[in-house]
C-alpha positions in Angstrom: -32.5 82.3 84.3 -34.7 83.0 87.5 -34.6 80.4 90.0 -37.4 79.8 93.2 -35.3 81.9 95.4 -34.9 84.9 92.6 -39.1 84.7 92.6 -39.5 84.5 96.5 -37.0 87.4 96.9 -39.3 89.6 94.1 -42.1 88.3 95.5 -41.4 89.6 99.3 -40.3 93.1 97.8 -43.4 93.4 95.9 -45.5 92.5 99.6 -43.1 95.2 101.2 -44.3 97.8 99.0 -47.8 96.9 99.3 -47.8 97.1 103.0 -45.7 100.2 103.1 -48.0 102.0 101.1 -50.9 100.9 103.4 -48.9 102.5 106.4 -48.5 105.6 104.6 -51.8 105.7 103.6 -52.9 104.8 106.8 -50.6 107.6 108.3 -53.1 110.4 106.5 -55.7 109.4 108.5 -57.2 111.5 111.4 -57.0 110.0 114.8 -57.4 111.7 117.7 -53.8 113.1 117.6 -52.2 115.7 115.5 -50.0 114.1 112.8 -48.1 116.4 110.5 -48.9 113.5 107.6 -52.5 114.5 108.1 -52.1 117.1 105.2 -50.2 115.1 102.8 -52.9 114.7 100.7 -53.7 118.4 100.5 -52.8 119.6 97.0 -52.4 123.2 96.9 -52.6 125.8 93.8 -49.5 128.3 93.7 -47.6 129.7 90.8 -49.9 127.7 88.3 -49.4 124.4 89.5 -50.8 122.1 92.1 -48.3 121.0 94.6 -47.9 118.9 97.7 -48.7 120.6 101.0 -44.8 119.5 101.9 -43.7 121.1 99.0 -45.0 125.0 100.0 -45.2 124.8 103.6 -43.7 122.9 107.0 -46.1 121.2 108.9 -45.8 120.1 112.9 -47.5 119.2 115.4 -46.5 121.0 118.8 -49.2 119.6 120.8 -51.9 116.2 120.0 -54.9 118.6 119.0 -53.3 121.3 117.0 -51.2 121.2 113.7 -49.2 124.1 112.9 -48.4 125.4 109.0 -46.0 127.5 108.2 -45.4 128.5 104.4 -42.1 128.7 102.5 -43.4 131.8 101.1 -45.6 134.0 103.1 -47.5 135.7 100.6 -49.3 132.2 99.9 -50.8 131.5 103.0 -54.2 132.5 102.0 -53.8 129.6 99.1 -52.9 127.2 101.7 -55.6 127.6 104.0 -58.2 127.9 101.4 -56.6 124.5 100.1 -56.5 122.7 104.1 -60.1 123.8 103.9 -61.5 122.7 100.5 -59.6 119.1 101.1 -62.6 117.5 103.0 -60.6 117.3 105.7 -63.1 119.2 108.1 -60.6 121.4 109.2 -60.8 125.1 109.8 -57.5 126.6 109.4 -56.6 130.7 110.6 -53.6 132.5 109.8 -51.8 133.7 112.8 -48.7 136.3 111.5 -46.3 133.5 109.6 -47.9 130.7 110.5 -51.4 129.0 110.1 -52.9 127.0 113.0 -55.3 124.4 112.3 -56.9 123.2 115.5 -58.4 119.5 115.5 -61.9 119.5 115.9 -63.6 116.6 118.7 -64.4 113.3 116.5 -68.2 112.1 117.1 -68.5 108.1 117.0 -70.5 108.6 113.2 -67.2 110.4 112.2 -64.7 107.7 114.0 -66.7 104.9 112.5 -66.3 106.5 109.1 -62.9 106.7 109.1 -62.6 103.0 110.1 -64.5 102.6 106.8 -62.0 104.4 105.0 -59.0 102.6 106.6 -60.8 99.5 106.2 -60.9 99.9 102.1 -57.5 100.9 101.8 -56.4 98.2 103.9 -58.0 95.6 101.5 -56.4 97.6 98.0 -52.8 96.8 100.5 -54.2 93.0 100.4 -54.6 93.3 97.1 -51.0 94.2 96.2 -50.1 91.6 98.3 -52.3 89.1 96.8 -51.5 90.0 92.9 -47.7 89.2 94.1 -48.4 85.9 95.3 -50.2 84.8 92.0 -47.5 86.9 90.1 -44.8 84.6 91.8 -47.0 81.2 91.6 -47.1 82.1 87.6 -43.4 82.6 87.3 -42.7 79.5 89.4 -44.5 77.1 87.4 -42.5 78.8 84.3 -39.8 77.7 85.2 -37.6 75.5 83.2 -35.2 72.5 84.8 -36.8 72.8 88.3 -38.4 69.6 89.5 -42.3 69.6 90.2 -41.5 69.2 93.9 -39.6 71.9 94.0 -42.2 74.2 92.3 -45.0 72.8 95.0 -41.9 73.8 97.8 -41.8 77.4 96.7 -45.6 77.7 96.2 -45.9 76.6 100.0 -43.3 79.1 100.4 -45.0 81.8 98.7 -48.1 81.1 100.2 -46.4 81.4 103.4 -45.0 84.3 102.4 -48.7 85.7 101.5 -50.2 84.6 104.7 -47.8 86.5 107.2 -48.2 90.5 104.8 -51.7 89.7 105.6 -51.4 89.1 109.5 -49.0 92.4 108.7 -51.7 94.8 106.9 -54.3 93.1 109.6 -52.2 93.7 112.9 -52.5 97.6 111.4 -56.0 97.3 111.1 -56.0 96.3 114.8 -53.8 99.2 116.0 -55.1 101.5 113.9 -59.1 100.8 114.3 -58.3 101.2 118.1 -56.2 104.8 117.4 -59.3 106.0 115.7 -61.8 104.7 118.1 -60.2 106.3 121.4 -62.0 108.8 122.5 
């Protein structure tokens, strides 16, 4: 048998993973630095199958406007560039011997202001997660057998407190990041 505590407990995991995944997702977006998690959503085409940019190639970033991608194998570097280039990412990517550089083109303000779109909509499905968890836990509290009303109304205000600071969370990212991608 659950008790409050057992549902707060799931509850706050549930808000972790929501607002972790909004940092990573957050962590693909372009800025005006070089982040080697700016190609994590590239999905590239070798050996039949499509894999994950960090699963055919290492990626750094040696200085703030240039990423550098070097391939497991160097006979698919070709793939790999055609695939940084297809992924919308506006990148142009050149081979250099082993390695592929991609520089980091200037962002103009229509381009900065889109990504704040972007960041803004996958902020919200991060307050989302957060929000189906609260009424997840609220459900399961009110279940609960042999637990006084009081107490149920306790770990509702709980929850709700619970709620209420992931939000502040996902929107103190908003904050940081929105400036990140509005520096010039």
């Amino acid at each position: 048998m659950s008790t409050i505590q057992d549902i707060l407990k799931e509850c706050r995991g549930t808000m972790e993973k929501g607002l972790e995944s909004t940092k990573r997702e957050f962590s693909t977006l372009r800025s005006g630095k070089a982040s080697p998690n700016m190609l994590d959503t590239v999905r590239v085409e070798v050996y039949g199958s499509l894999l994950g940019m960090n699963q055919v190639a290492t990626v750094s970033s040696p200085e703030p406007r240039t990423l550098i991608v070097t391939p497991f194998d160097k006979s698919q570097s070709k793939v790999i560039e055609k695939a940084i280039r297809d992924a919308n990412l506006g990148l142009e990517p050149s081979s250099q011997g082993a390695v592929i550089r991609v520089p980091l083109p200037m962002m103009n303000e229509e381009r900065r202001k889109e990504l704040v779109k972007v960041m803004h909509k996958m902020a919200e499905e991060g307050k989302i997660a957060i929000r189906h968890a609260r009424t997840h836990a609220r459900e399961s509290a009110k279940k609960l057998q042999g637990v006084s009303e009081d107490d149920v109304k306790h770990g509702e205000k709980d929850i709700q407190k619970l709620h209420d600071d992931f939000i502040h969370k996902v929107d103190e990212l908003i904050k940081v990041k929105e400036a990140e991608i509005m520096e010039v």
